[in-house]
N, C-alpha and C positions, 0 to 999 in steps of 0.2 A: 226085741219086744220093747214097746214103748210103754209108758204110765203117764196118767195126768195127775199132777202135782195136786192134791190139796192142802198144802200150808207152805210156809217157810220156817225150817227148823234148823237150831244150832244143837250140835254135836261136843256133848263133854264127857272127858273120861278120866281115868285115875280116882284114887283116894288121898285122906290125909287123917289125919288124927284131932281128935278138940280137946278141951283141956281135961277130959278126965284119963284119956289115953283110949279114946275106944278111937275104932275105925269106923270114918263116916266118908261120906261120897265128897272127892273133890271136884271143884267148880275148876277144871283145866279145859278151856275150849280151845277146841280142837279146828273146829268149821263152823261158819255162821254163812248163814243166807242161802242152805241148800232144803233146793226142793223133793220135797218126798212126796209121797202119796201113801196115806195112811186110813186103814178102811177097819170099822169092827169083824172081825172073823166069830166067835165063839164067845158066851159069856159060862165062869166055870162056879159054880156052887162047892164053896170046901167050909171046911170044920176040922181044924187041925187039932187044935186039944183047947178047945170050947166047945158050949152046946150051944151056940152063937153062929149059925151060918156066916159066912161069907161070900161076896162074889167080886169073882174081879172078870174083866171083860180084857180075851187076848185078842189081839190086832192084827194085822199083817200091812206088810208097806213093799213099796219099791223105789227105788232109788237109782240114780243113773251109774252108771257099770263105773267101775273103779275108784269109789265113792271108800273115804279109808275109816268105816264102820266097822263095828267088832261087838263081841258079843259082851252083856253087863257094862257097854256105851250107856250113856243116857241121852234123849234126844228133847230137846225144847221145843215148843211150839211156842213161835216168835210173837203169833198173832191173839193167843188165848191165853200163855204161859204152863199151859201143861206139859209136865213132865213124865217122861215113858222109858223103863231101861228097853233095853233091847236084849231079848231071848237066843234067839239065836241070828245068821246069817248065812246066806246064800248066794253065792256066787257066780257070776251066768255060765252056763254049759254049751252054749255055743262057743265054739272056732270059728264059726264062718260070720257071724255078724255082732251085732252090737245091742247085747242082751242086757236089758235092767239087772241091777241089783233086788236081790228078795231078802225080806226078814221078818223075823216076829218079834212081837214087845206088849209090854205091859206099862199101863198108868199109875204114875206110883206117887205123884200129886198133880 
């Protein structure tokens, strides 16, 4: 299965700590200048403990087969500056050809 790219994105993972000792997302890049293709799937309405909806909008992407993505990655969009972790991932189930990578993610700035 093929995809057509819409952005160029850099791939960061890891954490690290700031100075008060909490755990925050580290900036370790991993890959820069791979193509994804990243499309809105689902926008979700939640309310976790406010009376303050919220919504956040889940995605879904593909990516080319053995692309070394992992799940709570974060992925940059080179071209906008947005930033998406990634939910989960999916790996192609064909044997016989040369199947995209799948995943889902969310906009987190």
């Amino acid at each position: 299965m093929s995809f057509r790219a819409t952005g160029s994105f850099s791939i960061y993972r890891g954490t690290t700590t700031n100075d008060s000792g909490d755990v925050i997302d580290g900036d370790y890049l991993i890959q820069s200048d791979v193509a994804l293709s990243l499309r809105n799937a689902t926008t979700i309405a939640e309310s976790l403990t406010t009376d303050t909806p919220r919504q956040t909008d889940r995605l879904v992407g593909r990516g080319p087969s053995g692309l070394d993505l992992r799940q709570f990655d974060r992925i940059r969009n080179q071209d906008t500056g947005q930033i998406f972790q990634v939910d989960w991932v999916r790996e192609p189930a064909s044997s016989t050809r040369n199947s995209a990578l799948a995943f889902g993610a969310h906009r987190v700035a």
